[in-house]
C-alpha positions as CSV (number, residue, x, y, z in Angstrom):
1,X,0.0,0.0,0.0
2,X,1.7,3.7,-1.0
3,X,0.5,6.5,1.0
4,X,-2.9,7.4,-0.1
5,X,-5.3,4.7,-1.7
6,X,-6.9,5.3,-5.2
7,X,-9.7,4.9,-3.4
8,X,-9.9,6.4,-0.5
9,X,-12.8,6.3,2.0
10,X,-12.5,10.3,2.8
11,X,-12.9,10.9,-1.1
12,X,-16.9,10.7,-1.3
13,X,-16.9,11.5,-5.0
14,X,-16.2,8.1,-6.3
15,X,-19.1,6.0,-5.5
16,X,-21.5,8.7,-7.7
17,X,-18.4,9.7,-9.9
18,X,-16.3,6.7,-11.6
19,X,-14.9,9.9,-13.8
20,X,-13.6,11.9,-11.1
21,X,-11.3,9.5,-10.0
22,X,-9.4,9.2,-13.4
23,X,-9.8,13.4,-13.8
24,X,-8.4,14.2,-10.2
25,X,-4.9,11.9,-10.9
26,X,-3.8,14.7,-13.1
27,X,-4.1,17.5,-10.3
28,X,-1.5,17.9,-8.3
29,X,-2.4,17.1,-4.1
30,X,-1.8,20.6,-1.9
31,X,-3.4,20.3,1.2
32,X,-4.9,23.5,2.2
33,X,-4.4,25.5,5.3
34,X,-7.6,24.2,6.7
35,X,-6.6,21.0,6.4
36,X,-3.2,21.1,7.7
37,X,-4.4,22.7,11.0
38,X,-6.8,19.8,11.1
39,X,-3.8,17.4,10.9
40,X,-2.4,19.0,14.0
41,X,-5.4,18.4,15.8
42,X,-5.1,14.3,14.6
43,X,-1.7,14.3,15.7
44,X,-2.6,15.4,19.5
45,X,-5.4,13.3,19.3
46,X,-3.2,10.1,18.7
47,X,-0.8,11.0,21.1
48,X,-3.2,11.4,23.7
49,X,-4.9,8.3,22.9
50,X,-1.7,6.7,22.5
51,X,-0.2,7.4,26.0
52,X,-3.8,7.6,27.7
53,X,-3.1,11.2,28.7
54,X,-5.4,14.5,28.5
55,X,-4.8,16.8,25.7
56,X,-3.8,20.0,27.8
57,X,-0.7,17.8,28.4
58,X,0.9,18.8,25.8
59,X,-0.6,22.5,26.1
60,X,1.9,25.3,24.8
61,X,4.4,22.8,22.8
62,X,5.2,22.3,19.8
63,X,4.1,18.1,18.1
64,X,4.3,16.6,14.8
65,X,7.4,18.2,13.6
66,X,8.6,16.9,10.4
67,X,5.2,16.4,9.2
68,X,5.4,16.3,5.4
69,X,2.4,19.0,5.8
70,X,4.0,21.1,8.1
71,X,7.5,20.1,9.2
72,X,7.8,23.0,11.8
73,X,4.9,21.5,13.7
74,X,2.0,22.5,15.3
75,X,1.5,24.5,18.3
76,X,-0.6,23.6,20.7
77,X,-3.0,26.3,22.4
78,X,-5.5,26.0,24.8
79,X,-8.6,25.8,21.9
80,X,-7.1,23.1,20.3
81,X,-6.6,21.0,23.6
82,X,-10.4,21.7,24.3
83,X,-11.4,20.4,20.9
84,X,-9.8,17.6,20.8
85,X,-10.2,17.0,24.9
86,X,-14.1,17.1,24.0
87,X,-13.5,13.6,21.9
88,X,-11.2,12.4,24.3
89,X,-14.0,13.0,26.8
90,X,-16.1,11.1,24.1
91,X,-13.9,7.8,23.9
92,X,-13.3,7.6,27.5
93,X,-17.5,7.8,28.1
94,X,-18.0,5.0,26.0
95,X,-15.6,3.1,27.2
96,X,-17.1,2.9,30.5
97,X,-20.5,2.4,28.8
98,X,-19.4,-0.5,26.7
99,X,-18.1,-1.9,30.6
100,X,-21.1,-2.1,31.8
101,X,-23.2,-3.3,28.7
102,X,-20.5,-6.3,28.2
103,X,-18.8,-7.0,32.3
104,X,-17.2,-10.1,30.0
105,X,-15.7,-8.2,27.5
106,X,-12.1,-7.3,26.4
107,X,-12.4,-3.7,25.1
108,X,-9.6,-2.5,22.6
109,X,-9.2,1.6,21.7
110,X,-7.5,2.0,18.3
111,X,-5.9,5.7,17.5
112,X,-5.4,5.7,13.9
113,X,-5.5,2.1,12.6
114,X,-5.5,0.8,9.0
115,X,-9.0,-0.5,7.7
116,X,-8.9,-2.4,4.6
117,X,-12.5,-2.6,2.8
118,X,-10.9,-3.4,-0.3
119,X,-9.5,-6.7,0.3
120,X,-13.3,-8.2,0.9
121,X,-13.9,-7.8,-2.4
122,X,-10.1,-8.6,-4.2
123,X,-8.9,-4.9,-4.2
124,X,-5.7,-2.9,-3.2
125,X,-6.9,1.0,-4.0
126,X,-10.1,0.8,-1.6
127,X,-8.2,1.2,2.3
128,X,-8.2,3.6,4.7
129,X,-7.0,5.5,8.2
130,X,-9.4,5.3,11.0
131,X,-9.1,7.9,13.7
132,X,-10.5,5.7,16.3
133,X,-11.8,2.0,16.8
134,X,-13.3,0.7,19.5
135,X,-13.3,-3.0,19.9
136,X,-15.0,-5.8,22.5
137,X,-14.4,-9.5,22.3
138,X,-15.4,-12.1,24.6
139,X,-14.1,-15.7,24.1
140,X,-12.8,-15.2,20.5
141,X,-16.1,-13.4,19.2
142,X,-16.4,-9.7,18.5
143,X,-19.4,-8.5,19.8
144,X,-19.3,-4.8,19.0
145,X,-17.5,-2.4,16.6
146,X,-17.5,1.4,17.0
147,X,-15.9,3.7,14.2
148,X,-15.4,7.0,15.9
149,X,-14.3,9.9,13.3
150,X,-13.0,13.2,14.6
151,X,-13.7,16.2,12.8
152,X,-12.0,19.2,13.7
153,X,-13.8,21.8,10.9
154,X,-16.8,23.5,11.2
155,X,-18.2,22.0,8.0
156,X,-21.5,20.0,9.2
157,X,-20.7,16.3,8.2
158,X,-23.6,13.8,8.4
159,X,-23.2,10.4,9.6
160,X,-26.4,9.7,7.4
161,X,-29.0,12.4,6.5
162,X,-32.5,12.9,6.8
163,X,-33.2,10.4,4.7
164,X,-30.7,7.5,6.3
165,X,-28.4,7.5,3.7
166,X,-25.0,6.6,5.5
167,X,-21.5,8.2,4.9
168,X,-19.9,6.2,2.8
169,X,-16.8,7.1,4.3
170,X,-17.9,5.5,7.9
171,X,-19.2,2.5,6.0
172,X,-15.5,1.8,4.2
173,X,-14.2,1.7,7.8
174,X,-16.7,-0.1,9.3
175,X,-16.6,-2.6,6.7
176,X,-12.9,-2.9,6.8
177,X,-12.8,-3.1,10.7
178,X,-15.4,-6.0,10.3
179,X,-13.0,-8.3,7.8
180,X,-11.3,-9.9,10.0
181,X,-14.0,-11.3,11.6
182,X,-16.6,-11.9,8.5
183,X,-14.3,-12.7,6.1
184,X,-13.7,-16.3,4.9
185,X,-10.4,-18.2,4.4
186,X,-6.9,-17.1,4.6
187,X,-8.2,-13.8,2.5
188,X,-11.1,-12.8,4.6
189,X,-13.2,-13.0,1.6
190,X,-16.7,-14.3,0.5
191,X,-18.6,-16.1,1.8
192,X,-19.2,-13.6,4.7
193,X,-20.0,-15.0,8.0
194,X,-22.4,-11.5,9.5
195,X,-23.0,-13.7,12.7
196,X,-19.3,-13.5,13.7
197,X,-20.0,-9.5,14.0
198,X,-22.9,-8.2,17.1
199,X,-23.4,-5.0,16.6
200,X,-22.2,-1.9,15.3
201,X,-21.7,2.3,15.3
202,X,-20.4,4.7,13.3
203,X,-19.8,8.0,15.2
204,X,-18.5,11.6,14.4
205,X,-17.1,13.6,17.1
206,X,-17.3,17.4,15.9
207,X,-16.6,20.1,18.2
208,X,-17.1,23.1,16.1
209,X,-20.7,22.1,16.0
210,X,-24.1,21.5,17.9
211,X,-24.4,18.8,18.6
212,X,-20.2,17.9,18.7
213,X,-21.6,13.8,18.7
214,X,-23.5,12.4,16.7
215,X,-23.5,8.3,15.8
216,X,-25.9,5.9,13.8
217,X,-26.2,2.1,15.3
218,X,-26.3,-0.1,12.2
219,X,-26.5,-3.8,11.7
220,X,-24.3,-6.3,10.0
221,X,-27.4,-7.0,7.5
222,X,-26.7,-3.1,6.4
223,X,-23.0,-3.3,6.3
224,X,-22.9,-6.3,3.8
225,X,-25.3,-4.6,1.2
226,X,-23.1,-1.7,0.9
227,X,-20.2,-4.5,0.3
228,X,-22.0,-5.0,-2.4
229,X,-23.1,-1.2,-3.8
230,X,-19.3,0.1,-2.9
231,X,-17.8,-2.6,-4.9
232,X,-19.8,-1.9,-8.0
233,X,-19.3,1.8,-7.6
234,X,-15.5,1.0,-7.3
235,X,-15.5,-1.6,-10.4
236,X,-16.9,1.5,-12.5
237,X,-14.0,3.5,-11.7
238,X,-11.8,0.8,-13.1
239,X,-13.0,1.7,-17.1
240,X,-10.9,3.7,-18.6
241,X,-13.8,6.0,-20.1
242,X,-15.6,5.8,-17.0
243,X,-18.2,8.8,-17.5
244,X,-18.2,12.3,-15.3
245,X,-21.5,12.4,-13.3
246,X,-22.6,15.7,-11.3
247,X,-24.1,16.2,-8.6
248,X,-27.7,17.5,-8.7
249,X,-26.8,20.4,-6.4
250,X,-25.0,22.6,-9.1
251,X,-21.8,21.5,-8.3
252,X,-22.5,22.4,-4.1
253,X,-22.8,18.5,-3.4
254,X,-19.9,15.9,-3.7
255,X,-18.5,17.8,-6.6
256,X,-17.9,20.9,-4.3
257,X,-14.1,19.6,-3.5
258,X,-13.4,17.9,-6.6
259,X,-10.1,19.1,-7.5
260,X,-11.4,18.8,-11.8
261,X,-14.6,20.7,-11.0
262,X,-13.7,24.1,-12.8
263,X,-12.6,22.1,-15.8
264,X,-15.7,19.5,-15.6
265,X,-17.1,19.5,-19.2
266,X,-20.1,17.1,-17.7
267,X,-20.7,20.0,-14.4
268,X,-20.7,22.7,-17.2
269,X,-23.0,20.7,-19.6
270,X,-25.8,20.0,-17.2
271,X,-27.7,23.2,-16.6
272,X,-27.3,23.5,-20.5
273,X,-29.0,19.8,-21.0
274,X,-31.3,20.4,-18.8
275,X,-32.3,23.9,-20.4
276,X,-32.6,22.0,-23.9
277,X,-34.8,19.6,-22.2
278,X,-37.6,22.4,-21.2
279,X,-36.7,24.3,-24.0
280,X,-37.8,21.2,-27.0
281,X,-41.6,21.9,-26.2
282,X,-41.7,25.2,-27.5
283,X,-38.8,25.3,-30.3
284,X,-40.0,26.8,-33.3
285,X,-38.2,25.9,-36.4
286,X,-35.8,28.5,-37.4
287,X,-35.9,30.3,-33.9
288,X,-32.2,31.0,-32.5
289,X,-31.2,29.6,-29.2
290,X,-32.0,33.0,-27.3
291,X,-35.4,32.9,-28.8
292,X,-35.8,29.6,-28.0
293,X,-34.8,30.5,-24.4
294,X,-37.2,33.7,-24.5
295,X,-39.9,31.8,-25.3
296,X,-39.2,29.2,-22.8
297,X,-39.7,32.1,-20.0
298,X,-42.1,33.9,-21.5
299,X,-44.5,30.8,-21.2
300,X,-43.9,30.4,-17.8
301,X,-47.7,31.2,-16.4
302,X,-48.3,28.3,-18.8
303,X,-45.7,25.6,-16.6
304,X,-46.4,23.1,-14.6
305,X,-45.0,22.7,-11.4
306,X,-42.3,20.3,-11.8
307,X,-41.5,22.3,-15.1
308,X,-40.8,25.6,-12.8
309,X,-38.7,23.4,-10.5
310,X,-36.6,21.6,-13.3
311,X,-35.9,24.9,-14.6
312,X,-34.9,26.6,-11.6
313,X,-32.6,23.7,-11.2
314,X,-30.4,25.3,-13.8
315,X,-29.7,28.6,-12.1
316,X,-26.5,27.4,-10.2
317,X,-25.0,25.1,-12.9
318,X,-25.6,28.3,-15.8
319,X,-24.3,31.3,-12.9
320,X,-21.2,28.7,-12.7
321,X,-20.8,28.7,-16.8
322,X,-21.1,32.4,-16.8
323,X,-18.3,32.9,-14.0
324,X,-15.8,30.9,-16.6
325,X,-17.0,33.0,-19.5
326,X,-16.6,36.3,-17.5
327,X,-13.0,35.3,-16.2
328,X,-11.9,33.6,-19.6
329,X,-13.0,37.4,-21.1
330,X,-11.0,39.2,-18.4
331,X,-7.8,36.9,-19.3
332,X,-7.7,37.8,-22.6
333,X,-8.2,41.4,-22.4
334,X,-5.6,41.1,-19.8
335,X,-3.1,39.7,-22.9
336,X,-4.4,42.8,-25.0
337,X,-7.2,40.8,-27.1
338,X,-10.1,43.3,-28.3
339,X,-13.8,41.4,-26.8
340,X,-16.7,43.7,-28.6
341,X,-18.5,45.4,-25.7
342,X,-16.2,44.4,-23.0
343,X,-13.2,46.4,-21.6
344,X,-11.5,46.7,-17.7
345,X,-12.6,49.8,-16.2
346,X,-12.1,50.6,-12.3
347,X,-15.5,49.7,-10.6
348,X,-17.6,52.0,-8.4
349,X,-15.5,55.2,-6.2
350,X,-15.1,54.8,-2.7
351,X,-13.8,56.7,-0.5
352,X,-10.7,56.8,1.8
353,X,-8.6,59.2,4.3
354,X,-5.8,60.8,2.9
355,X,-3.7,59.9,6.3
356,X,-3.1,57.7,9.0
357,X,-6.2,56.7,11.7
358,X,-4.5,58.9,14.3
359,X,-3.9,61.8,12.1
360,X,-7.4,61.9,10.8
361,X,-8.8,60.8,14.7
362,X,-6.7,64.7,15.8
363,X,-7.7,66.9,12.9
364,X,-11.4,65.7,13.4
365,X,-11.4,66.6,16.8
366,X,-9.6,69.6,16.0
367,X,-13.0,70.4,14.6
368,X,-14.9,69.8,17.6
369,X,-15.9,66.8,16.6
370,X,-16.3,64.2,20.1
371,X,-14.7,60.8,19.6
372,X,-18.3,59.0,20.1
373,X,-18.6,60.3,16.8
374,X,-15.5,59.8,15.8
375,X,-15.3,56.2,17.1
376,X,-19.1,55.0,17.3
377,X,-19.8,52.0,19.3
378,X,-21.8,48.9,18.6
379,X,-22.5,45.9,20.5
380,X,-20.3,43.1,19.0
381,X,-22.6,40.6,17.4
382,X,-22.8,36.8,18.6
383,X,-20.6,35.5,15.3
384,X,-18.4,37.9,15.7
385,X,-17.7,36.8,19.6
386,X,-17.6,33.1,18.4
387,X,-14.6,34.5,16.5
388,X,-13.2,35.6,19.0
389,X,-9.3,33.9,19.5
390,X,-8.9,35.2,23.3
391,X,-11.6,32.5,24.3
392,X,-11.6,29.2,24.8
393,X,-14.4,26.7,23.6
394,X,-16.0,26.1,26.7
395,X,-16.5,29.7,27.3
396,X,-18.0,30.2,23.8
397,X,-20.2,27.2,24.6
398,X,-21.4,29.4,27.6
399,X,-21.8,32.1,25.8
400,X,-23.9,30.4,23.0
401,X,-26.0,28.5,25.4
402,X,-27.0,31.1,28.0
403,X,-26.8,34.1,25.5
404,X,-27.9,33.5,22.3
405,X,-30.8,32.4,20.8
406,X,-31.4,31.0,17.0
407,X,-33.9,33.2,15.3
408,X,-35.5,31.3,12.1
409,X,-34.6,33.7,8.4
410,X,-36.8,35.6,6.6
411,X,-38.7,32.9,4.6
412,X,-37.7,32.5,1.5
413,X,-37.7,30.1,-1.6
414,X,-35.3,26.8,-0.5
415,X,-34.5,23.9,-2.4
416,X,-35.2,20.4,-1.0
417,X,-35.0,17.3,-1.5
418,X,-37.0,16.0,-4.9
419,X,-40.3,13.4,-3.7
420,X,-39.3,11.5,-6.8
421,X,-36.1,10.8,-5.1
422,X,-37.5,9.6,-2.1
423,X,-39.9,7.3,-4.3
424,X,-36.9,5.8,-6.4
425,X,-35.3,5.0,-3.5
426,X,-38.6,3.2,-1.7
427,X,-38.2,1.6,-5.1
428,X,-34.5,0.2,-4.4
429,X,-35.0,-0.5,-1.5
430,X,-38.3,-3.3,-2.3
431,X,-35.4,-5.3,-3.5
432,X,-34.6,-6.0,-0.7
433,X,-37.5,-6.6,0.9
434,X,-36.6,-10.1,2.2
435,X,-33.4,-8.6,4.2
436,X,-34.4,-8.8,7.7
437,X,-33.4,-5.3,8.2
438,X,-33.9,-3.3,5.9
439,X,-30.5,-1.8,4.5
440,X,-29.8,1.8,3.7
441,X,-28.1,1.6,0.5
442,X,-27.4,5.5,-0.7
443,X,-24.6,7.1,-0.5
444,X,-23.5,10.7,0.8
């Protein structure tokens, strides 16, 4: 195994997009900064974990120098030891649960272990990390499997949405975590034994959000099906033309990190299919594409309801095929190419001082002018204190559970989930009818 798997269970593109997998091998891999300070945060979570100590141990050093990310290290400050003490906190609570749920068990922690999905099914590109793994045996049988991931962003990540579709990156650990003991002959392949496994739960420990925990309990009936849908998704990556297939948010689902996404021909071409697919009802011969459109929006009164919605679908993917034609215009009138109707003019005046804040603050109140006037106040506002670097996380929990409150939005026009989606997947899931329980078999 090299350092990072083709496959990778944190990648969430490939099981919709075989394509993506192909397309993002010819980009080259630069963490960001977010991501880097997230990797300091793993690093003094596996020491902790590692030498069963609390997290402010290591408070005001310096860990993980030499990291290929960041070889001068991390420092560690006191709202990094409260993140990553909140999942400590986590692990060490379940721990004593799982005590008292099995007196006769042998209960194993794991801090960043391999998991191997992959090999169920034959393959060497589908493995993973797992941050943590929790483990009980009793007399040779495993009798319950947690996969615990940290989080250390404030990105929301599901560990299955509204509708119970699980992350498939928890399900490539879990499943991988469960080989050992499912998996036949000297290959821990097929057939798979599911009795050998009790019970399961994939977890997320977030502390930049509310709630920080959150965890699914799912059975070893669920797991295998998703053997099953993961290793077709990851066969499709193997063609060679395997095809590009977007997401039906405009590019704001599991395309949003995709390193090929501003070069997707497939992203880009479908708000324009979709367009031609309202637009075919009312083209008149002879009528130019921008009449075409006209009198696709000129009819609306005349649209039915899923019409309006399939239409509206577009805006995102067409404002994103814009963007690329504005910037492409400003290159080349950048390289001194003439673009009818376009040229680069400054944008609207604004104003500024002609001196430094304390020059200006004197020759203002030079002319009487009183520094409330000069300076006016306003009460900071409660994202602006969560910003706030001089406090610590448990003192902006405080503060955002004794002193603010969540006041809904303005209503306004939102778009949900699709009623046909839920149907087709009531549909996929008949098939399965005769499963004891019933899986969940989508992916986020």
């Amino acid at each position: 195994m090299g350092s990072h798997a083709r496959l990778g269970p944190s990648n969430h593109r490939w099981p919709h997009c075989p394509g993506s997998v192909r397309e993002e091998a010819n980009y080259e891999d630069i963490a960001g900064a977010a991501a880097i300070d997230g990797t300091g945060s793993h690093e003094l979570l596996e020491l902790c974990l590692e030498n069963n100590v609390r997290a402010d141990t290591y408070i005001g050093m310096i860990i993980g120098t030499n990291h290929h990310d960041q070889p001068m290290g991390w420092y560690i400050d006191d709202d990094r030891v409260a993140r990553v003490q909140m999942c400590l906190d986590y692990v060490s609570r379940r721990h004593r649960e799982l005590t008292e749920q099995y007196p006769n068990g042998v209960i194993t922690v794991e801090s960043e272990s391999k998991s191997n999905p992959g090999g169920l099914v034959g393959r060497d590109d589908w493995w993973g990390t797992v941050d943590i793994t929790i483990t009980v045996m009793e007399d040779g049988q495993c009798l319950f499997i947690e996969i615990c991931d940290y989080k250390d962003g404030r990105m929301w990540v599901s560990v299955a949405d509204r509708d119970g579709q699980l992350n498939t990156q928890l399900v490539s650990y879990g499943l991988g975590k469960m080989r050992s003991h499912i998996g036949s002959g000297p290959e821990k392949v097929r057939p798979f034994i599911s009795k050998n496994v009790g019970k399961l739960r994939l977890s997320i420990v977030q502390p930049k959000t509310n709630p920080p925990v959150r965890y699914e309990d799912v059975t070893v009936d669920q797991m295998v099906v998703m053997i099953d849908l993961l290793s077709m998704a990851a066969s499709k990556t193997d063609d060679p033309d395997a095809p590009c297939i977007p997401d039906n948010k405009g590019g704001k689902g599991y395309c949003q990190w995709c390193k090929h996404r501003k070069d997707c021909v497939a992203l880009l071409q479908q708000p324009i299919d979709m367009v031609k697919t309202m637009t075919n009802t009312v083209v008149v011969a002879g009528s130019s594409l921008f009449e075409t459109i006209e009198q696709t929006f000129t009819g609306i009164e005349q649209m039915s309801e899923l019409q309006l919605a399939d239409l509206l679908d577009t805006r995102a993917g067409l404002n994103a095929a814009y963007d690329r034609v504005n910037a492409e215009i400003q290159c080349r009138v950048d390289a001194g190419k003439h673009v009818p109707g376009y040229e680069m003019r400054p944008g609207r005046m604004s104003q500024k001082w002609i001196d430094d804040d304390e020059s200006i603050e004197a020759k203002l109140k030079s002319r009487r002018l009183k520094k409330s006037d000069i300076y006016p106040q306003k009460l900071i506002s409660p994202a602006a204190v969560m910003k706030l670097s001089g406090l610590t996380e448990m003192q902006k929990k405080k503060i955002k559970e004794e002193l603010i409150v969540e006041v809904a939005g303005k209503m306004a026009l939102t778009k949900v989930a699709r009623t046909e989606a839920k149907r087709v997947e009531k549909d996929v899931q008949s098939m399965f009818s005769g499963v004891e329980h019933e899986p969940t078999i989508s992916f986020i």
